[in-house]
C-alpha positions in Angstrom: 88.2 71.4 88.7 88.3 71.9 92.4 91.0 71.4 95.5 90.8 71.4 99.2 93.4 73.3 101.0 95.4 72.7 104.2 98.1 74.0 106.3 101.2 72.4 107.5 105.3 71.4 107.0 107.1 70.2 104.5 106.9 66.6 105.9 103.0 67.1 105.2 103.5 67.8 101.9 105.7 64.5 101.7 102.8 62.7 103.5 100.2 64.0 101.3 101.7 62.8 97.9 102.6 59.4 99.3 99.0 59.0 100.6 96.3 60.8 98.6 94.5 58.3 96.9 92.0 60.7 94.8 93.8 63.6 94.2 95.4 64.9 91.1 98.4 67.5 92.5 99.7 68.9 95.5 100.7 72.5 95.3 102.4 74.7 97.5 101.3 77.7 97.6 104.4 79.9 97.5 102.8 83.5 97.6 99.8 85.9 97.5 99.9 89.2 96.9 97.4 92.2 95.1 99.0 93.0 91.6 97.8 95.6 89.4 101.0 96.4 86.8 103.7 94.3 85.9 106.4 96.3 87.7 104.6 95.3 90.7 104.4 91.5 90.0 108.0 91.5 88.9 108.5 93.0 92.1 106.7 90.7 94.0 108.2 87.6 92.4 111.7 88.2 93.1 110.8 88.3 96.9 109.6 84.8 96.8 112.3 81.9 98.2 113.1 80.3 94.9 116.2 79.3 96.2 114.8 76.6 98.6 112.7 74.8 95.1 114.8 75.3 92.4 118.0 74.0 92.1 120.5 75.1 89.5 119.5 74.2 85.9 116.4 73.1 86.5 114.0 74.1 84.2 110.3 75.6 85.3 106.9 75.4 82.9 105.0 78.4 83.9 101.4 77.4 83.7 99.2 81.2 83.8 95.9 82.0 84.0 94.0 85.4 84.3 90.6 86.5 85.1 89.0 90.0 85.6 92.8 91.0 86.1 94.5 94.6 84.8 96.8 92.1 83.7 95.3 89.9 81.7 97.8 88.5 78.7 99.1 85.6 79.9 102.1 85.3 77.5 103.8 88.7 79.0 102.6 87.8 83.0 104.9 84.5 82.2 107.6 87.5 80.9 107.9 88.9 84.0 107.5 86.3 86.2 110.4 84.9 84.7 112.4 88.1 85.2 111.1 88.5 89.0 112.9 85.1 89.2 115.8 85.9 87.5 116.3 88.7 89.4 116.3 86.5 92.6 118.1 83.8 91.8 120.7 85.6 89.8 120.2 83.7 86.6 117.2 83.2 83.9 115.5 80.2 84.1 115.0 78.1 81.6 111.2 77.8 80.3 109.8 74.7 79.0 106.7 72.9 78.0 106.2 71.0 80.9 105.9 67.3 80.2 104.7 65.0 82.7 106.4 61.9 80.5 109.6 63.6 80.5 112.3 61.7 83.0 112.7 64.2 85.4 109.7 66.7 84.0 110.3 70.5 84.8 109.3 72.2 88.0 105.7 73.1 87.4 104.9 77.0 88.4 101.2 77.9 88.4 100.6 81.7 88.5 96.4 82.3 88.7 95.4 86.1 88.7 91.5 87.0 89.5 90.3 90.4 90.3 94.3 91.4 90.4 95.1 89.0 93.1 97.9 87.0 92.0 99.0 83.4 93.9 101.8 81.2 92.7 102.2 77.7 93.4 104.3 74.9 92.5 103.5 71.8 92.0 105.2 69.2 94.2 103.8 65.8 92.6 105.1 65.9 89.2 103.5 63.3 87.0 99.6 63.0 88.3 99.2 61.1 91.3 97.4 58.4 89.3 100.7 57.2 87.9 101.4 54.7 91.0 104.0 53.4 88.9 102.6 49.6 88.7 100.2 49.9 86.0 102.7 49.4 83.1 100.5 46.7 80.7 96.8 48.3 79.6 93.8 47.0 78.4 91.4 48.9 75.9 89.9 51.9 77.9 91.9 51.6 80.9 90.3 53.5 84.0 92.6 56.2 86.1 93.9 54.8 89.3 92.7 57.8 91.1 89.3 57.0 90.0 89.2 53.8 90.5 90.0 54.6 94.5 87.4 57.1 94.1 84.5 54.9 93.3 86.0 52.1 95.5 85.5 55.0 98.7 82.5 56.4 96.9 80.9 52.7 97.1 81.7 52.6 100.6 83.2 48.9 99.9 84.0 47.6 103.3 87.5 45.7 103.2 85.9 42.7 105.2 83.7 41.6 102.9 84.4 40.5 99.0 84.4 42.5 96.0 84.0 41.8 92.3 84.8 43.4 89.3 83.5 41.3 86.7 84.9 43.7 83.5 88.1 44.4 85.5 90.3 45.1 82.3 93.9 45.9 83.4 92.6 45.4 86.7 93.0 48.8 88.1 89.7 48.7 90.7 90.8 45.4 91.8 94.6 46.8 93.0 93.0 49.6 94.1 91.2 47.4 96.3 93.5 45.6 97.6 96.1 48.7 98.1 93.5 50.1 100.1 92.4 47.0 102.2 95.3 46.8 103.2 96.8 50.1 103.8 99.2 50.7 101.2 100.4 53.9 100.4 99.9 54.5 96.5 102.6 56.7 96.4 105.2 54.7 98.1 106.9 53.1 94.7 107.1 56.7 92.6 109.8 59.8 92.1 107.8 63.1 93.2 109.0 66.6 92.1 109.6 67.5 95.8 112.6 65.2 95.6 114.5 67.5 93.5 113.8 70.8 95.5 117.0 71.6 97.5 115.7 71.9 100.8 114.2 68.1 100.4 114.9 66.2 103.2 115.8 62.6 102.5 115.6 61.6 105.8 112.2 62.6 106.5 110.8 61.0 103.5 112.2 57.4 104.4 111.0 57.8 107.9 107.3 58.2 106.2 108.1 55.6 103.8 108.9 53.1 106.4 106.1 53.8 108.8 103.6 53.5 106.1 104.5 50.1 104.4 100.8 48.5 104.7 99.9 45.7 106.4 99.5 42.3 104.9 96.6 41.0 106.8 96.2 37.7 105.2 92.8 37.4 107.2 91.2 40.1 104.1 89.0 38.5 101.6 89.8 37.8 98.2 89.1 40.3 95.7 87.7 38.6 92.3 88.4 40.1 89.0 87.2 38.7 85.5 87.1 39.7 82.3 86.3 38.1 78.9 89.6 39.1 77.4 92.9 37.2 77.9 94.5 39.5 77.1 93.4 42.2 79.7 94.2 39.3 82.5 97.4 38.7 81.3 98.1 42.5 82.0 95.9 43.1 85.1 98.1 40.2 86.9 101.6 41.3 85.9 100.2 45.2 87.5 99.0 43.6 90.3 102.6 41.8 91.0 104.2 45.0 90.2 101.7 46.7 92.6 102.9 43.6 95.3 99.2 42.8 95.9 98.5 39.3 93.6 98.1 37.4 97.0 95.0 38.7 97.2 93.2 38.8 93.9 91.6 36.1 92.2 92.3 36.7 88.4 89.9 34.9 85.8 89.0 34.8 82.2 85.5 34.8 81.8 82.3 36.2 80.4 80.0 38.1 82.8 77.4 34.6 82.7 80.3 32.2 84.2 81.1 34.6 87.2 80.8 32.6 90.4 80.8 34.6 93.7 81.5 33.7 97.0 78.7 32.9 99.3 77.7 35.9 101.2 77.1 39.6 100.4 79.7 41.9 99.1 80.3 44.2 96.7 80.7 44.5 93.0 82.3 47.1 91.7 82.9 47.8 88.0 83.4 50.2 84.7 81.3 47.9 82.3 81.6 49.0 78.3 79.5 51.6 77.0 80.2 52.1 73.6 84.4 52.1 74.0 85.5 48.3 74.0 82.6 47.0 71.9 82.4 48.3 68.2 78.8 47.2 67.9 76.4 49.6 69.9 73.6 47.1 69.7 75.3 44.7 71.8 75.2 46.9 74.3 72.3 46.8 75.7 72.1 42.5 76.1 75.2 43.2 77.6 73.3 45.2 80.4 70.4 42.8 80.1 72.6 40.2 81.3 74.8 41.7 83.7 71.6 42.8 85.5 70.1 39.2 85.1 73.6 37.4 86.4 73.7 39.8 89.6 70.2 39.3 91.0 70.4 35.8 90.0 74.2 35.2 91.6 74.2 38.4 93.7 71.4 38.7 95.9 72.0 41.2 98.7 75.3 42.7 97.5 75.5 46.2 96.4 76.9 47.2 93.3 78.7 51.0 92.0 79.4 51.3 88.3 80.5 53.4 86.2 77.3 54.7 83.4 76.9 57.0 80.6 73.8 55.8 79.6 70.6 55.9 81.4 69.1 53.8 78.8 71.7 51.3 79.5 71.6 51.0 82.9 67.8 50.8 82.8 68.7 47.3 80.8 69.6 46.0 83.7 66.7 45.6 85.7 67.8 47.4 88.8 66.9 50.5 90.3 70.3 52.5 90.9 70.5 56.2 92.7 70.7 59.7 91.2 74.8 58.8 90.5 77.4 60.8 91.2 78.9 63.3 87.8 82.3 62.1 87.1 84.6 62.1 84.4 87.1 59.1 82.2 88.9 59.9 80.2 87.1 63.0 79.3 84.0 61.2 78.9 80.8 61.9 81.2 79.9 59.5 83.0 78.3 58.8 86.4 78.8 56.6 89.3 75.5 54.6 90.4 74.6 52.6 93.1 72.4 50.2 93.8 71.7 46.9 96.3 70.4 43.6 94.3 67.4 42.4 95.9 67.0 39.4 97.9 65.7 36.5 96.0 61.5 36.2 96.6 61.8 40.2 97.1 62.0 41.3 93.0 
């Protein structure tokens, strides 16, 4: 886990939910203070502005963790930082399990102590970032939006030039492709937990809204998308209509041998199977085989990122990728590789 930090206004925080395309959470960080006993963090916590986050009723999930900290028990640092609330707000919040799924989830507080130095921040996203809200029908294994965007920007796919995903199962690279070819904000069609603090500012929000609605540039190249499932196209073209970026994808059933891109270099960029969609591990590595054979043959002089867990398996295919990049799906390890198909007469 890891975060970057940054300074600035509410509005930024508004800004930075409606455009992050990689990140989890924003948090506000809401106070820092030394902490040694628990009459001193109660202390501390009831002179923190809950007032301006919390409206009346809402419940909080109080999300504590402790490391070479006096106070260490995370059950009774939640105890009193509920009672440093209560004592500022005038009432006892109600704790809950917080529950991203829930329709209007509970304000998120995260209380971290290490070497007694306690911060508190709140979350001001909610569900994850990487519920856009478009991506409604699934295929098997479906791939994180945030991820998606991050290998897109990790390929350094440039918007000019085509791009295939040739195992595009609910089609989540190819949206994020298009969303970010053409500028739209990922967060622009979502509820955030900011929206229910009481010092949220409507106005302010729809003023970002509206100068960030994308532009439709119908000069941007098509993005192609195939899988061998009907299925998984079915539901990767009714989330790119709810994502409003259909116009620009070409949707196809098809196995990785029939693929047929454009003339010219681009990009392919993919999460291929490894050992998830397919019950038969042996298949595996023909797959490889021929998704290696199909790009130099089809592909000369595009580059290619992909998602591997497998250095055996990407070996299959014939091309010689870079050190990757650790990453995580689903839980799983994985890497992001890259690589550029040679020219033909250069193999």
């Amino acid at each position: 886990m890891g975060g970057v930090e940054f300074h600035g206004a509410l509005s930024d925080v508004y800004r930075a939910n409606l455009h992050l395309r990689i990140a989890s959470r924003v948090l506000v960080r809401l106070g820092e203070f030394p902490v040694s006993t628990f009459t001193q963090l109660r202390r501390q916590i009831s002179r923190l502005p809950w007032e301006q986050y919390l409206e009346t009723g809402r419940p909080v999930a109080l999300r504590v963790a402790c490391s070479k900290s006096r106070l260490y028990h995370s059950g009774a640092v939640a105890e009193h930082v509920a009672g440093g609330m209560a004592a500022r707000l005038g009432r006892t919040p109600s704790v809950q399990k917080f529950d991203e799924d829930a329709v209007l989830p509970p304000q998120l507080i995260l209380i971290r102590l290490v070497e007694n130095r306690c911060t508190i921040s709140l979350d001001s996203s909610g569900a994850r970032l990487h519920r856009r809200g478009y991506r409604q029908a699934t295929a098997k294994a479906p791939l994180r939006e945030t991820l998606a965007a991050a290998i897109l920007l990790a390929s350094q796919w440039e918007p000019t030039r085509p791009l295939l995903d040739p195992f595009c199962g609910s089609g989540t690279i190819a949206i994020e492709a298009a969303m970010l070819a053409l500028k739209i904000p990922p967060g622009r069609a979502r509820r955030f937990a900011f929206m229910e603090w009481p010092n949220f500012q409507a106005g302010v929000w729809e003023i970002l809204r509206a100068e960030a609605a994308g532009q439709n540039n119908p000069l941007l190249p098509k993005i192609f998308a195939s899988d061998r499932d009907a299925g998984a196209i079915r539901a990767a073209q009714a989330n790119a209509e709810r994502a409003g970026v259909a116009d620009w994808i070409d949707f196809s059933c098809r196995a990785v041998s029939a693929i047929e891109p454009p003339i010219g270099p681009g990009w392919v960029v993919t999460n291929p199977p490894y050992g998830v969609r397919l019950k038969a591990p042996k298949d595996l590595p023909k797959l490889y085989a021929q998704l290696g054979k199909v790009l130099r043959t089809k592909c000369p002089g595009w580059r290619v990122a992909m998602l591997g867990n497998s250095t055996h398996l990407l070996h299959c295919t014939g091309l010689e990728f870079d050190r990757g990049i650790p990453l995580l799906n689903g839980g799983l390890k994985v890497k992001l590789v890259r690589s550029t198909i040679p020219q033909a007469g250069l193999i």
